[in-house]
C-alpha positions as a printed Julia matrix, in Angstrom:
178×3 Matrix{Float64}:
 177.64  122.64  237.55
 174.8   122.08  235.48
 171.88  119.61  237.18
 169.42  117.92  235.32
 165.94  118.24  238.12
 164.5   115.42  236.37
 167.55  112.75  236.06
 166.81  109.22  236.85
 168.42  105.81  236.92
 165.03  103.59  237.33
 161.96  104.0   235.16
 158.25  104.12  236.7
 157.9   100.98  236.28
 160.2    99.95  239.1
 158.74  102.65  241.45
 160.77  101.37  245.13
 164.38  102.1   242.42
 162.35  105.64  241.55
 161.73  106.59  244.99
 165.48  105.62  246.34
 167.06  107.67  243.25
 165.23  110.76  244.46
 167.43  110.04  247.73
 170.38  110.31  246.05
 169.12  114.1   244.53
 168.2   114.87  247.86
 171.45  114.0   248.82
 173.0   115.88  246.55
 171.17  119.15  246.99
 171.1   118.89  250.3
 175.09  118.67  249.99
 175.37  121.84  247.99
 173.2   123.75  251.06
 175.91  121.93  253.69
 179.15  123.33  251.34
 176.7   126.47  250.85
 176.16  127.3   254.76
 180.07  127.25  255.15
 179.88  129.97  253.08
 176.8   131.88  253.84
 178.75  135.26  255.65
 180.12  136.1   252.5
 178.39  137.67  249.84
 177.24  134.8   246.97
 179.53  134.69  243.45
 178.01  133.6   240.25
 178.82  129.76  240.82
 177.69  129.66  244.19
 174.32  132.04  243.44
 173.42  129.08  240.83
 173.91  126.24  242.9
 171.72  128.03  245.8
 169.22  128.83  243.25
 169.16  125.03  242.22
 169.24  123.53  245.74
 166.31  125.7   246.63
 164.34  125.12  243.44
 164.74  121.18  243.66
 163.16  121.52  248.04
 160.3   124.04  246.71
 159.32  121.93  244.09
 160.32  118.42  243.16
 160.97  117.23  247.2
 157.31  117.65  248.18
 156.37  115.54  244.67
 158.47  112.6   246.74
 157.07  113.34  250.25
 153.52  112.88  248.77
 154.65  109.68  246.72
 155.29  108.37  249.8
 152.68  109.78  252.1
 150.37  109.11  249.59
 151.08  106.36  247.64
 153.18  104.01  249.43
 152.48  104.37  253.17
 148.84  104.05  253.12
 149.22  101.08  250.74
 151.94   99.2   253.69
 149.52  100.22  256.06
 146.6    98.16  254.36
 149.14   94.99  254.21
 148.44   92.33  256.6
 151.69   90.45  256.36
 154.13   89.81  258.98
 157.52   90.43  256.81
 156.58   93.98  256.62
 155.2    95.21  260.41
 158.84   96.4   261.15
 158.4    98.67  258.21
 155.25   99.53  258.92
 156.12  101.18  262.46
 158.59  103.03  261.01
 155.68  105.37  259.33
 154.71  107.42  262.09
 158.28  108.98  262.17
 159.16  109.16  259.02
 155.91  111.32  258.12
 156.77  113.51  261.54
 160.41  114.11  260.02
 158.44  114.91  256.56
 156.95  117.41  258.8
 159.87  118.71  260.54
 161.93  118.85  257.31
 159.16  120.76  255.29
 159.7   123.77  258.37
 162.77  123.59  257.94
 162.84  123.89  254.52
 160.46  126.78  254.2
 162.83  128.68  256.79
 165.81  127.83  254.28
 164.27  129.16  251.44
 163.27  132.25  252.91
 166.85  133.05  254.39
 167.95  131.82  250.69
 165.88  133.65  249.0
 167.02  136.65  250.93
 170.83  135.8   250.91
 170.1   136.32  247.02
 168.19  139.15  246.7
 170.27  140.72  249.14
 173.83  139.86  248.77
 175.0   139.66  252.36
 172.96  138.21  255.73
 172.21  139.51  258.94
 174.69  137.33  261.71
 171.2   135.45  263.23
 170.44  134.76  259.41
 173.65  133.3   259.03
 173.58  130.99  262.5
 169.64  130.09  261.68
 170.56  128.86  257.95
 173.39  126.99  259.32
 171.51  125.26  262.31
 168.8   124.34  259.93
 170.9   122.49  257.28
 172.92  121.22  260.05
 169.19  120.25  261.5
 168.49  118.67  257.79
 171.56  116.94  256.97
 170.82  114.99  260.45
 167.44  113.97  259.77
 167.92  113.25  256.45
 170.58  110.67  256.96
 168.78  108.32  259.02
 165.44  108.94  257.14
 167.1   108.31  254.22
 168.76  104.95  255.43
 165.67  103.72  256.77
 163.28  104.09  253.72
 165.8   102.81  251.4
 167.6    99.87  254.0
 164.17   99.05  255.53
 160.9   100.58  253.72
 161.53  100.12  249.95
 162.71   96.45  249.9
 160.03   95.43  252.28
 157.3    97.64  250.02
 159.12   95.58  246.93
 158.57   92.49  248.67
 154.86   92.86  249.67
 153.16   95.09  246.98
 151.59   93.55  244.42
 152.75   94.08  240.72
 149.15   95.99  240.49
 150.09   97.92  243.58
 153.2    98.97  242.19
 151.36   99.78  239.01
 149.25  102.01  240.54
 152.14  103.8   243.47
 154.0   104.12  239.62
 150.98  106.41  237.78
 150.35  108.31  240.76
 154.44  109.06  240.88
 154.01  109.84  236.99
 151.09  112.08  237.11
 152.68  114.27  240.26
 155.21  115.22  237.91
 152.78  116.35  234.82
């Protein structure tokens, strides 16, 4: 199943739609990892070896891009707003950035028993349970971080930003990615 890493439905100049598409590649990838970890006491075949390879690639290298468009171009823009239709998006900051956190360790344990489950072939049995636990671990946080930053954060950041704002979240999302 070939992926395009890159694909997008909204441009940079409509940064809130840019940010909410990369949900729906994290949702996808992190799909292939759930479908992957009911797998992972066999030994990989071709199709499943590329869509592990993918699934990692996309959480080593284009997740943390969106983490730090957020951590560091939206949040500490809300967090400068004085305006009363966004303080219930505003408290939800704090957590999200300590599920960035908790995410990004479990990520780093993924890769590793991923990158082993290729090189290897075959996982030890507390391999197997950890990778499982920890996508298990993901999918959960991920579903309600997800739903909150798109049902809560991005509208309200859509709503209060200014079109110079935006602008400027937009090149900062664009230059990440040079």
């Amino acid at each position: 199943m070939p992926v395009q890493i890159g694909a997008k439905a909204h441009s940079f100049a409509e940064p809130m739609g840019l940010l909410s598409d990369c949900h729906r590649r994290i949702e996808m990838f992190l799909g292939t990892l759930v479908r992957l970890a009911e797998y992972v006491e066999r030994p990989l075949d071709d199709d499943r070896r590329r869509a592990l390879e993918t699934a990692l690639k996309y959480f080593r290298e284009a997740a943390p891009k969106h983490t730090a468009d957020e951590e560091e171009s939206l949040f500490p823009r809300l967090r400068k707003l004085r305006d009363r239709g966004v303080e219930a998006a505003i408290r939800t900051l704090d957590p999200l950035e300590q599920e960035h956190r908790r995410a990004n360790v479990l990520h780093e344990e993924v890769d590793r028993i991923g990158q082993a489950w290729l090189s290897e072939g075959v996982l030890s049995a507390a391999d197997v349970q950890r990778f499982r636990s920890d996508v298990t671990e993901l999918s959960s946080i991920y579903k309600e971080h997800i739903r909150v930053e798109d049902e809560v954060l991005f509208p309200a950041a859509g709503r209060s930003l200014s079109a110079t704002e935006k602008a400027a979240i937009a090149e900062e999302m664009s230059a990440r990615r040079k």
